[in-house]
Structures are given as C-alpha cells and as structure tokens.
C-alpha positions as CSV (number, residue, x, y, z in Angstrom):
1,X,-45.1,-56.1,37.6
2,X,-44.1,-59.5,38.2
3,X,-44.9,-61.0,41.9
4,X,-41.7,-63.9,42.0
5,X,-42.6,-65.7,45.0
6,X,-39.0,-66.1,47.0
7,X,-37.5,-69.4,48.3
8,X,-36.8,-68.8,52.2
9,X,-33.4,-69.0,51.8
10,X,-33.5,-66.3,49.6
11,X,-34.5,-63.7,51.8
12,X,-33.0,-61.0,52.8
13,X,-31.6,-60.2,56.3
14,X,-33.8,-58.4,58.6
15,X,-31.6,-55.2,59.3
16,X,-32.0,-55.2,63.1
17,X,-30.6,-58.6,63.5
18,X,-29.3,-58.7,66.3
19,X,-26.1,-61.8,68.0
20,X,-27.6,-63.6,70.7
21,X,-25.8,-65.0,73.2
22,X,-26.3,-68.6,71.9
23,X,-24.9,-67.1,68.5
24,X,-21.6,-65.5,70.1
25,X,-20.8,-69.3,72.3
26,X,-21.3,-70.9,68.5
27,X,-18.7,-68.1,66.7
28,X,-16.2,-68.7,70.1
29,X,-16.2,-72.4,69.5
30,X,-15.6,-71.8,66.0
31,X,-13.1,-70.1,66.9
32,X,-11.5,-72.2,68.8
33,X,-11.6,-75.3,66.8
34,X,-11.3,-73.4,63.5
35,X,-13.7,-75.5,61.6
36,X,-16.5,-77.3,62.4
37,X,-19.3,-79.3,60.7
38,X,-23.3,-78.5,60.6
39,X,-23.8,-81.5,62.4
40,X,-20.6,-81.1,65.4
41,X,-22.2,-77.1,66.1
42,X,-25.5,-78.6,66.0
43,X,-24.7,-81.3,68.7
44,X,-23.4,-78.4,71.1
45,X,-25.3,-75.5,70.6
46,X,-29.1,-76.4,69.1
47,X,-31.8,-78.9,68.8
48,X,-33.4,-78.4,65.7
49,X,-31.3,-78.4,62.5
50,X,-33.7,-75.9,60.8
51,X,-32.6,-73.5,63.8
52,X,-29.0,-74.2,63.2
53,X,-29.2,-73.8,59.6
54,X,-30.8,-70.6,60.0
55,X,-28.8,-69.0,62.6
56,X,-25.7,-70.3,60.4
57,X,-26.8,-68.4,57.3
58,X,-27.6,-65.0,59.7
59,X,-24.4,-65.0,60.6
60,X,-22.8,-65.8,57.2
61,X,-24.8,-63.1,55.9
62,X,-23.7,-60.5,58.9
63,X,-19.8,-61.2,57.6
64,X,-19.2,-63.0,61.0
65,X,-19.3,-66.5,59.1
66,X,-16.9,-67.5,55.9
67,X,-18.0,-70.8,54.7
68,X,-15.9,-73.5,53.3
69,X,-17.0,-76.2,50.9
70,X,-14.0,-78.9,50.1
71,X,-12.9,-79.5,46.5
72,X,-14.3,-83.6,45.4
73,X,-11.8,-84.7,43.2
C-alpha cells in the first residue's frame, strides 16, 4: 500500500461544508457584477488571500462557482 502524501489543494471536500454568510455576500456580488478577479473579491470580502483562495475553491467545488481562465494569444 502506497501512503502518497496529498498537496492541500488536493483535498477533498469535507461533506458537511456548510455557506456562511460571508460566502453567500461574495456569490451575490458575483452575481451582480458577473465576474470578478481574486484580488477585486478579496478587497471586499476577506483579509487574508489564503482565506479567499480557500473559500473560492469550496465553493467551486460545491458547484456554486464556475471558473473562467482567459485564452493568451
């Protein structure tokens, strides 16, 4: 049996996650700007970017979250 050690991103989702308040004032800005940036939700709704980033893949991972990365031509 092999013991890979996981990266933390890599985890899965605790399945009693639950949407805080903070999370459902970040998905009704979304909303209403349609996109956003890391760094624009960041400003308004945290103060660590580790927090953000976390909270961001939670919610990406609950379906509630599509993310889009632009083509570089």
């Amino acid at each position: 049996m092999t013991n890979k050690r996981r990266r933390r991103g890599d985890r899965p989702l605790a399945r009693n996650h639950r949407v805080t308040d903070r999370d459902l004032a970040l998905l009704c800005d979304l909303a209403r700007m349609r996109v956003a940036t890391s760094a624009q939700l960041g400003r308004l709704h945290f103060n660590a970017p580790s927090a953000l980033h976390r909270r961001l893949r939670a919610l990406h991972a609950l379906g509630l979250l599509r993310v889009l990365v632009p083509a570089v031509n």
